[in-house]
TORSE-426774 format. One record per residue (C-alpha): residue in one letter; x, y, z; residue number from 1. Coordinates in Angstrom, 1 decimal, always signed. Layout:
BEGIN
PT, rotor, xx, yy, zz, nuba
PT, A, X, Y, Z, NUM
...
***
This chain:
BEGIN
PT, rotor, xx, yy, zz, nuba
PT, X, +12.0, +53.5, -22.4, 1
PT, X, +12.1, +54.1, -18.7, 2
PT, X, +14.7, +54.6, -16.2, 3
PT, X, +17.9, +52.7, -16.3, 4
PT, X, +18.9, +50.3, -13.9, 5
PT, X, +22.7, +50.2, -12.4, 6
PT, X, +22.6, +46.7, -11.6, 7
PT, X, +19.9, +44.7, -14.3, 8
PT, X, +17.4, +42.7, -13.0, 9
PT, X, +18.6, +39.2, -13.5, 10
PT, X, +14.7, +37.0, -14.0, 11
PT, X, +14.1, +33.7, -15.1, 12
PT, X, +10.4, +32.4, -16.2, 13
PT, X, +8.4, +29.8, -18.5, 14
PT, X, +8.3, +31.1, -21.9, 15
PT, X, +7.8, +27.9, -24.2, 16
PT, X, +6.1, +24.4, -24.1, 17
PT, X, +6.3, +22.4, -27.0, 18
PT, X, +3.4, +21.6, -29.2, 19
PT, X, +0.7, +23.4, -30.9, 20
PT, X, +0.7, +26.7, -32.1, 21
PT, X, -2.1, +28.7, -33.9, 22
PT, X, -1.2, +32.0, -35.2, 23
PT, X, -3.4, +34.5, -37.3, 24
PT, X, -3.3, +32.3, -40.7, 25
PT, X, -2.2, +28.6, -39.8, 26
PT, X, -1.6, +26.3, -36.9, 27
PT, X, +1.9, +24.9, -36.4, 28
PT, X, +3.5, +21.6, -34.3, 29
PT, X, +6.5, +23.2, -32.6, 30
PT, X, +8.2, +19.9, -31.1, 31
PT, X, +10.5, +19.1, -28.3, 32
PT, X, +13.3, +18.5, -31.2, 33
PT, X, +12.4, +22.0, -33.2, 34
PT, X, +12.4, +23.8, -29.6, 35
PT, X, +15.7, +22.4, -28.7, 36
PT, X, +17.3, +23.3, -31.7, 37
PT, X, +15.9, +27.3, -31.0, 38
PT, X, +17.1, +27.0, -27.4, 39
PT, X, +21.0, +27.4, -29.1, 40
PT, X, +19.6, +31.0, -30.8, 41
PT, X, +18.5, +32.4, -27.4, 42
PT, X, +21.7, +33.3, -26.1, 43
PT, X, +22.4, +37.2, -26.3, 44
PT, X, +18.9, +37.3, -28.0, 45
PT, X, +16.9, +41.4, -27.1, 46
PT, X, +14.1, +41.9, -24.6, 47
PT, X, +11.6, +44.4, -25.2, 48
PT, X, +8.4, +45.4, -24.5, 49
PT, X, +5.5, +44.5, -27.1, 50
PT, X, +6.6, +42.8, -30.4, 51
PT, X, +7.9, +45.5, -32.7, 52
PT, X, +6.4, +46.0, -36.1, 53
PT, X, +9.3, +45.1, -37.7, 54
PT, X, +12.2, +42.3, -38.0, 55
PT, X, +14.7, +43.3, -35.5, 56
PT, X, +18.5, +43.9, -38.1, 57
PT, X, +21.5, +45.5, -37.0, 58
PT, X, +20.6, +48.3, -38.7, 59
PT, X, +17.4, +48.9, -36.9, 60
PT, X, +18.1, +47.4, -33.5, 61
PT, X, +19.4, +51.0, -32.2, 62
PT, X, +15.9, +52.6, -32.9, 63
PT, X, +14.3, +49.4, -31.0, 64
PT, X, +13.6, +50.2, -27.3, 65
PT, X, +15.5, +47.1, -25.8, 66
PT, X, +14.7, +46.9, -22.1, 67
PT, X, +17.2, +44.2, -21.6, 68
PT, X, +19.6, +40.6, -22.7, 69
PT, X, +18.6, +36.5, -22.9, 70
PT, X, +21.3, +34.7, -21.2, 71
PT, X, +19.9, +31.1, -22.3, 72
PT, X, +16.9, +29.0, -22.3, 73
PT, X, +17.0, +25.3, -20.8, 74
PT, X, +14.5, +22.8, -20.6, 75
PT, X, +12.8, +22.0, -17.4, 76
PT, X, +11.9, +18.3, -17.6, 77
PT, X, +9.9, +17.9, -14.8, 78
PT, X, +7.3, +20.2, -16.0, 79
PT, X, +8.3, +19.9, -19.9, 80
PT, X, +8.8, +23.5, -20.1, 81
PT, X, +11.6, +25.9, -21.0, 82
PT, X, +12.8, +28.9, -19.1, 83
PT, X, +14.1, +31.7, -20.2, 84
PT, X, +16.7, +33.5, -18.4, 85
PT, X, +17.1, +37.0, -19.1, 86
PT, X, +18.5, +40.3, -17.7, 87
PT, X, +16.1, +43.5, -17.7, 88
PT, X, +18.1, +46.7, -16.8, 89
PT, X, +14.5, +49.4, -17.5, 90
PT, X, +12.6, +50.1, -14.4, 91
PT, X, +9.5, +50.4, -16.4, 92
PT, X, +9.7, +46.8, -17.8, 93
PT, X, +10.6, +45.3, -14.3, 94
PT, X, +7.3, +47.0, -12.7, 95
PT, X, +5.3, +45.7, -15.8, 96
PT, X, +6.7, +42.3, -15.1, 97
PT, X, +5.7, +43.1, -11.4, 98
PT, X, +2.2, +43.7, -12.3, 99
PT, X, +1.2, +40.8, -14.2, 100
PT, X, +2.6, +40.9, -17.6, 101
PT, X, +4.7, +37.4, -19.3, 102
PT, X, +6.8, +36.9, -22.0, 103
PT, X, +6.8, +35.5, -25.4, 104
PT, X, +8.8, +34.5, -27.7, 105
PT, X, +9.5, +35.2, -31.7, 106
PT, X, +11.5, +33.0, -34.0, 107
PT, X, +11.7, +32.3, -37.5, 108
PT, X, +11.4, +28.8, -39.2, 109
PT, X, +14.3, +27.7, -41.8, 110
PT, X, +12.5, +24.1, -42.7, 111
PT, X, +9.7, +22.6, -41.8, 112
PT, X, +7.6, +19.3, -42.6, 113
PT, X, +4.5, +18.6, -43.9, 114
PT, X, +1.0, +18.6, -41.8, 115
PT, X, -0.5, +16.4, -40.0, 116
PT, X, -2.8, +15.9, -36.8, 117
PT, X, -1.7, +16.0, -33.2, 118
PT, X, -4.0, +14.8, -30.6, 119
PT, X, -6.4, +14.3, -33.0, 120
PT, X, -6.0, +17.8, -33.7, 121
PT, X, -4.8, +19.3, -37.8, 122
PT, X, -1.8, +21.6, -38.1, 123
PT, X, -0.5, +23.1, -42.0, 124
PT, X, +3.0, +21.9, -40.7, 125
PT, X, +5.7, +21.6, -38.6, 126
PT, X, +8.5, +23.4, -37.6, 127
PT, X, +11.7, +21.4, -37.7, 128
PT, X, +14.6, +24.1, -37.4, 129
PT, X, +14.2, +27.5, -36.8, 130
PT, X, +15.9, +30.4, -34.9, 131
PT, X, +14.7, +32.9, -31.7, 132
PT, X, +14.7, +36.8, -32.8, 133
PT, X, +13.5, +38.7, -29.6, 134
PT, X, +12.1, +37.8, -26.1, 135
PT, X, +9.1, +40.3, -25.9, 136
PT, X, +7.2, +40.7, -22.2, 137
PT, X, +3.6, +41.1, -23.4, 138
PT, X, +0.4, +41.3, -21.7, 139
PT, X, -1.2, +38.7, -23.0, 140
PT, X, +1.5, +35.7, -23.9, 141
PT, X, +0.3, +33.2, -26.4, 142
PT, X, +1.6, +30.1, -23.5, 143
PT, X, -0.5, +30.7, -20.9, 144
PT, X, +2.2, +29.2, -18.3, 145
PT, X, +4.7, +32.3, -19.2, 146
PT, X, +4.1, +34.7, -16.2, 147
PT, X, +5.1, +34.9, -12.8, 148
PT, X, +8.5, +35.9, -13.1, 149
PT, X, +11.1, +35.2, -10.5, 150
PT, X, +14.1, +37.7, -9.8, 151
PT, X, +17.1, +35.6, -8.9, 152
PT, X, +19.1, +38.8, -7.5, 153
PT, X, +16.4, +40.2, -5.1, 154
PT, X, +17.4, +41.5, -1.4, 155
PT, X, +17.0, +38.0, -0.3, 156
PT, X, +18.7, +36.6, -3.0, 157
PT, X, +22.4, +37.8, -3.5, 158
PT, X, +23.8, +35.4, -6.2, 159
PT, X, +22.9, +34.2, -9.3, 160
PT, X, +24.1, +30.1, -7.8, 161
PT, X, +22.1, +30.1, -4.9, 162
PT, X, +19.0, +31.9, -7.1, 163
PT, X, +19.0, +29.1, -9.7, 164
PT, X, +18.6, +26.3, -7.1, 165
PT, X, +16.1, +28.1, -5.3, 166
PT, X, +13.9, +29.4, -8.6, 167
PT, X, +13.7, +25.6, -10.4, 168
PT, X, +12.6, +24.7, -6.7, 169
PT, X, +10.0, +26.7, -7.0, 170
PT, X, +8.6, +26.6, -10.8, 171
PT, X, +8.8, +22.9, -10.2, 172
PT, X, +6.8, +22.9, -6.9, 173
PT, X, +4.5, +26.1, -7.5, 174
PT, X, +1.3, +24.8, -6.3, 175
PT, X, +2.4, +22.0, -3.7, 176
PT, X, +2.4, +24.8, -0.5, 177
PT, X, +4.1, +24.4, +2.8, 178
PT, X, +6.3, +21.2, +1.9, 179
PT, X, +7.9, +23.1, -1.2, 180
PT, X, +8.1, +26.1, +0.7, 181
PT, X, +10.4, +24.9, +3.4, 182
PT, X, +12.7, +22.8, +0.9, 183
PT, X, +13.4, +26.2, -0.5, 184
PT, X, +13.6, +28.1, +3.1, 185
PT, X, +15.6, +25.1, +4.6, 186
PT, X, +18.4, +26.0, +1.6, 187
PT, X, +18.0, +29.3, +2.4, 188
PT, X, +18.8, +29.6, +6.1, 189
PT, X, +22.0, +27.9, +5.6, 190
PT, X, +23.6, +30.5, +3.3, 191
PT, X, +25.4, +33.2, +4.7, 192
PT, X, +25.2, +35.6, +2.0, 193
PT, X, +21.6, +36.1, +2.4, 194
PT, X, +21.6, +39.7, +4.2, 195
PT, X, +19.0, +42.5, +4.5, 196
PT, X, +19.0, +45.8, +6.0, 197
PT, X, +19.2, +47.0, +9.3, 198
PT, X, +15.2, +46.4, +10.5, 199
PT, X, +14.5, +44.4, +7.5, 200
PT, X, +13.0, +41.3, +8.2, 201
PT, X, +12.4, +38.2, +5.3, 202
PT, X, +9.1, +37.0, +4.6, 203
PT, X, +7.0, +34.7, +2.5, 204
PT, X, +4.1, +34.4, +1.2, 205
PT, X, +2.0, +30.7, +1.8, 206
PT, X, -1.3, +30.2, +0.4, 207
PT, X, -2.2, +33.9, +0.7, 208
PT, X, -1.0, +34.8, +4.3, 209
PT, X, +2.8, +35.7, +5.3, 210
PT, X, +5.2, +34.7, +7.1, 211
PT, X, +8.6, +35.4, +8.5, 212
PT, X, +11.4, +33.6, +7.2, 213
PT, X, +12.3, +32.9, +10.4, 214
PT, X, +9.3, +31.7, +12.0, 215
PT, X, +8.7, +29.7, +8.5, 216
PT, X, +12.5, +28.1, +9.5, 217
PT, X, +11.4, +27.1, +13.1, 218
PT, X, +8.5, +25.3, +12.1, 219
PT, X, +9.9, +23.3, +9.5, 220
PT, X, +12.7, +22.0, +12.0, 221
PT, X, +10.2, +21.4, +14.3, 222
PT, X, +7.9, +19.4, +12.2, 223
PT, X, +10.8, +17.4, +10.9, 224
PT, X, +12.0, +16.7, +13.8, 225
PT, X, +8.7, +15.5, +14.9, 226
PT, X, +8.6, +13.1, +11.6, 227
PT, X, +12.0, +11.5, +12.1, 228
PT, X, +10.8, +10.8, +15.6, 229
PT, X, +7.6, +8.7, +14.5, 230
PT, X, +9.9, +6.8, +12.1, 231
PT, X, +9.7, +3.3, +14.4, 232
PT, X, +11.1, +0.1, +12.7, 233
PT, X, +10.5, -3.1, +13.8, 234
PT, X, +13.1, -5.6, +13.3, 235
PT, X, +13.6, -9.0, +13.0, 236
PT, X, +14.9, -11.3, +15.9, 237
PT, X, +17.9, -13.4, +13.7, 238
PT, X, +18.2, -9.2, +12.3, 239
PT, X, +22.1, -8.7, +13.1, 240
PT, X, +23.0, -4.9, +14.7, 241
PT, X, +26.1, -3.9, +15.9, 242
PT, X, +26.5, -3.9, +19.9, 243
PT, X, +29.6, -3.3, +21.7, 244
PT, X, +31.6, -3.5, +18.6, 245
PT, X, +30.4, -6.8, +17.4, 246
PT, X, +27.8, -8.1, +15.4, 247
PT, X, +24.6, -9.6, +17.6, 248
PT, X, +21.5, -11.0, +16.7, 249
PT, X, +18.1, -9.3, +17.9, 250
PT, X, +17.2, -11.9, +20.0, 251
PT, X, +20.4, -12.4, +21.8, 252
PT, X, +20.6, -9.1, +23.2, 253
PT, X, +16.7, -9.3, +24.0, 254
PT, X, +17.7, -12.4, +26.0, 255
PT, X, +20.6, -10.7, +27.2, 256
PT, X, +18.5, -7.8, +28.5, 257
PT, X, +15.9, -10.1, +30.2, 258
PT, X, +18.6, -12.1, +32.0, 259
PT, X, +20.2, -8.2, +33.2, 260
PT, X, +17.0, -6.9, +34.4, 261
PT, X, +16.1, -10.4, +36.4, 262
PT, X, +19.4, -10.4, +38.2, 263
PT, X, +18.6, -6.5, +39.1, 264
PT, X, +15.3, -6.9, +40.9, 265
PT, X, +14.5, -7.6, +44.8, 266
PT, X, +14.7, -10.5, +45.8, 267
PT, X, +11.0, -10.6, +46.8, 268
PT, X, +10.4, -9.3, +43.1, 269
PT, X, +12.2, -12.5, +41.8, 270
PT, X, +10.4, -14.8, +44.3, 271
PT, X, +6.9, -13.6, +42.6, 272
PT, X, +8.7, -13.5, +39.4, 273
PT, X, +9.4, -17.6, +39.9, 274
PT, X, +5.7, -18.5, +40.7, 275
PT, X, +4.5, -21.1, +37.8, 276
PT, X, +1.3, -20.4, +37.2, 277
PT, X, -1.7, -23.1, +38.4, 278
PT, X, -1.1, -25.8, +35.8, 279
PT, X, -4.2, -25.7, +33.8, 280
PT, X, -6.9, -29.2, +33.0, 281
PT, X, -6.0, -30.3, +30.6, 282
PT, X, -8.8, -29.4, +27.7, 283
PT, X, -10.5, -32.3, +26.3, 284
PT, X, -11.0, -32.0, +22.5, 285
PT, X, -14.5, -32.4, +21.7, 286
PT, X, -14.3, -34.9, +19.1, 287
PT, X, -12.4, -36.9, +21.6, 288
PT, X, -15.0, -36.8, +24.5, 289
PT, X, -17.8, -37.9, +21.5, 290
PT, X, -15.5, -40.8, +21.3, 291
PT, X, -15.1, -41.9, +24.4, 292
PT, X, -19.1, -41.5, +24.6, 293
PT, X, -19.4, -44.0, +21.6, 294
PT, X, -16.9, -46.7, +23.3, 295
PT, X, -19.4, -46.3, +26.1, 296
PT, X, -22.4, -47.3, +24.6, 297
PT, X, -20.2, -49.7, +22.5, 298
PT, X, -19.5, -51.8, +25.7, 299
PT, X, -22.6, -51.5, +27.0, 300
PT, X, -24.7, -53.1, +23.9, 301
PT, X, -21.9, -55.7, +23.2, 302
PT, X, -22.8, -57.9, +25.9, 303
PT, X, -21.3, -62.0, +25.7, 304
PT, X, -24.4, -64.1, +24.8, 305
PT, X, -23.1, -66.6, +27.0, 306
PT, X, -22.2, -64.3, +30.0, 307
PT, X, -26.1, -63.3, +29.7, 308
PT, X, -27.6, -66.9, +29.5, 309
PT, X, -25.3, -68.0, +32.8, 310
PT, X, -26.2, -64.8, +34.4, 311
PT, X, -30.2, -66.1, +33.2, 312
PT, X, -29.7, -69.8, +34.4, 313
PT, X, -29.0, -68.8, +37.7, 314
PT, X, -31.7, -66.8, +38.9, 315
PT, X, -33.8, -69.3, +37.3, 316
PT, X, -31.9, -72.0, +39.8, 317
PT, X, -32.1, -69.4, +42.9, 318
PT, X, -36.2, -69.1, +42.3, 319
PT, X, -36.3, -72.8, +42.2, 320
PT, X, -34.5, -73.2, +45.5, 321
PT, X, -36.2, -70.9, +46.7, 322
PT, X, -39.2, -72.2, +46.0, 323
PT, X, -38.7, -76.2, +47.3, 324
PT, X, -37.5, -74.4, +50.7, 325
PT, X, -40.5, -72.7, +51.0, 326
PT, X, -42.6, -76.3, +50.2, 327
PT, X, -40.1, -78.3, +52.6, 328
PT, X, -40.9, -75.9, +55.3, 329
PT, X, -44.5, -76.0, +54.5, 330
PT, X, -44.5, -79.6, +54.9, 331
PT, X, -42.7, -79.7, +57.8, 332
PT, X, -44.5, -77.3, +60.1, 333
PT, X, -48.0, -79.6, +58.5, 334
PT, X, -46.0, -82.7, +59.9, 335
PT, X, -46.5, -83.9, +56.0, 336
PT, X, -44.6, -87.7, +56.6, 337
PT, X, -42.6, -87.3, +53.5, 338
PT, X, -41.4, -84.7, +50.9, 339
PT, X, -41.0, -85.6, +47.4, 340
PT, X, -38.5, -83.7, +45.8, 341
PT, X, -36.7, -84.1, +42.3, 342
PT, X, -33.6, -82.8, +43.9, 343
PT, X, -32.4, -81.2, +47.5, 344
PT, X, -29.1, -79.3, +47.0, 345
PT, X, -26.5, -78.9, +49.8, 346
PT, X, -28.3, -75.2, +50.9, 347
PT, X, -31.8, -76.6, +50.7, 348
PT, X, -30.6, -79.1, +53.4, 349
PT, X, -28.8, -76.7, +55.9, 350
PT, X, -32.3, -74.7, +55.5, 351
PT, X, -34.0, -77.9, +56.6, 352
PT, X, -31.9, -78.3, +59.1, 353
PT, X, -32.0, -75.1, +60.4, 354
PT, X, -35.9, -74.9, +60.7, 355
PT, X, -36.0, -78.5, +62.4, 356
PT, X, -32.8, -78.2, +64.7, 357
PT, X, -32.0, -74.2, +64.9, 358
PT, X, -28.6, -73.0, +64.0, 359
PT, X, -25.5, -74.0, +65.1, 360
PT, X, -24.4, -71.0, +67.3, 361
***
């Protein structure tokens, strides 16, 4: 054993996930029931370094080098593990935990069941109650999760409370970076019991560089700030709000604010604002204006047959009137003695008239 501690180390760290086990000389399905029934043995259960050789009795426990006490083990459902918290009060084992080293458990079974497979994988059998002997930190534990310890009563972490919220934080966050980070710095810059020494300053370690607590702290704010402000949401016009004490619709107070900001402006301002726009033509569908071409032609093709055979009758009576003038004269500047006609019409006469007498005026 190494040096004694004053105040123990007080550490809490994955230790068990339920499932498969393969020891030396069978394989064994530890399940979520078996493991909370050991959880109940854990309390006041030894740490030590290494798994002794032996069972750990009473009457051998005082020639056992027991670097420490487990408080409890409770289940962490997020990441379906359990932690084990624990008190280690030997220098020595704290710097091995330090350095790299987990933990892992030993317990003996008191029934178990029958084999089976489990993920399409054989076990000999399962354990269905059994009891925890010792918490051992080891350098190889068999659960490959159970390192990276976290010491609840560090400098920057006075109590036990404000440990426990901050340590599940970050088991259950351990490889989500900044985000995570600042949940757990946010929590800690608003307890007053965190202190550190005259010239001590907090920092942090993210993704492999450091940082100061407080710098960590301003940044957060800031960015969060920055995301509440980019938070826009559109509402609804009939949405309701309170205004003034009452109730109002969206579009009533847009309205209202329309009306406020007319009445405010110059009066040339309103003047402009009152010009109505040149009325546009007004746009003629296409399929109308095809239409309207159709009726066209319509009219023109549907003529009356018998507005056409009038229309026909009397050019044919202008060309014959036209034609016994020009004979009537003919005759009459020959001095022909008489004109034989079929038929002289009223304007065939004043013609004849005309060319024998002149005109009237």
């Amino acid at each position: 054993m190494g040096e004694l501690l004053a105040i123990g180390k007080v550490i809490k760290m994955p230790c068990m996930r339920s499932g498969l086990c393969k020891y030396p000389t069978e394989t064994i399905l530890v399940g979520k029931d078996a493991l909370e029934k050991l959880a109940i043995t854990s309390h006041g259960i030894p740490v030590v370094v290494e798994h002794p050789d032996e069972k750990i009795t009473d009457q051998n426990i005082s020639s056992i080098p027991v670097v420490g006490r487990v408080a409890d083990m409770h289940y962490d459902t997020e990441q379906e593990i359990w932690l084990a918290h624990f008190v280690v009060d030997d220098i020595n084992a704290v710097e091995l935990l330090k350095n790299g080293y987990g933990v892992s458990t030993a317990w003996y079974g008191d029934e178990y069941a029958s084999g089976g497979t489990f993920n399409n994988v054989s076990y000999d059998r399962e354990l269905l109650v059994g009891r925890y002997e010792h918490l051992a930190i080891v350098k190889n534990p068999r659960y490959e999760m159970a390192v990276n310890p976290l010491f609840l009563n560090s400098k920057a972490l006075q109590d036990d409370t404000s440990g426990d919220r901050i340590i599940d934080d970050t088991i259950k966050n351990e490889k989500r970076g900044i985000p995570m980070i600042g949940k757990i710095f946010k929590f800690l810059t608003t307890k007053e019991e965190i202190k550190t020494n005259e010239g001590e300053e907090l920092v942090i370690e993210i993704e492999g560089v450091e940082m100061s607590l407080k710098d960590l702290a301003a940044e957060l704010k800031d960015m969060e700030g920055k995301a509440a402000a980019s938070k826009r949401i559109k509402l609804d016009g009939e949405t309701e709000i309170e205004y003034d004490g009452k109730k109002t619709k969206v579009n009533e107070l847009v309205k209202r604010y329309q009306d406020a900001k007319k009445a405010s402006l110059p009066k040339d301002e309103k003047k402009e604002e009152v010009k109505e726009e040149p009325k546009k033509e007004a746009e003629v569908d296409p399929k109308d204006e095809k239409k309207d071409e159709v009726k066209d032609e319509k009219k023109e093709s549907e003529v009356d047959p018998k507005e056409e055979k009038k229309e026909t009758e009397d050019k044919d009576e202008e060309k014959k009137t036209n034609s016994r003038f020009d004979d009537l004269q003919a005759a009459h500047l020959n001095s022909a003695p008489e004109i034989q006609t079929d038929f002289i019409s009223t304007h065939e006469k004043v013609l004849i008239g005309q060319s024998r007498y002149g005109s009237k005026k």
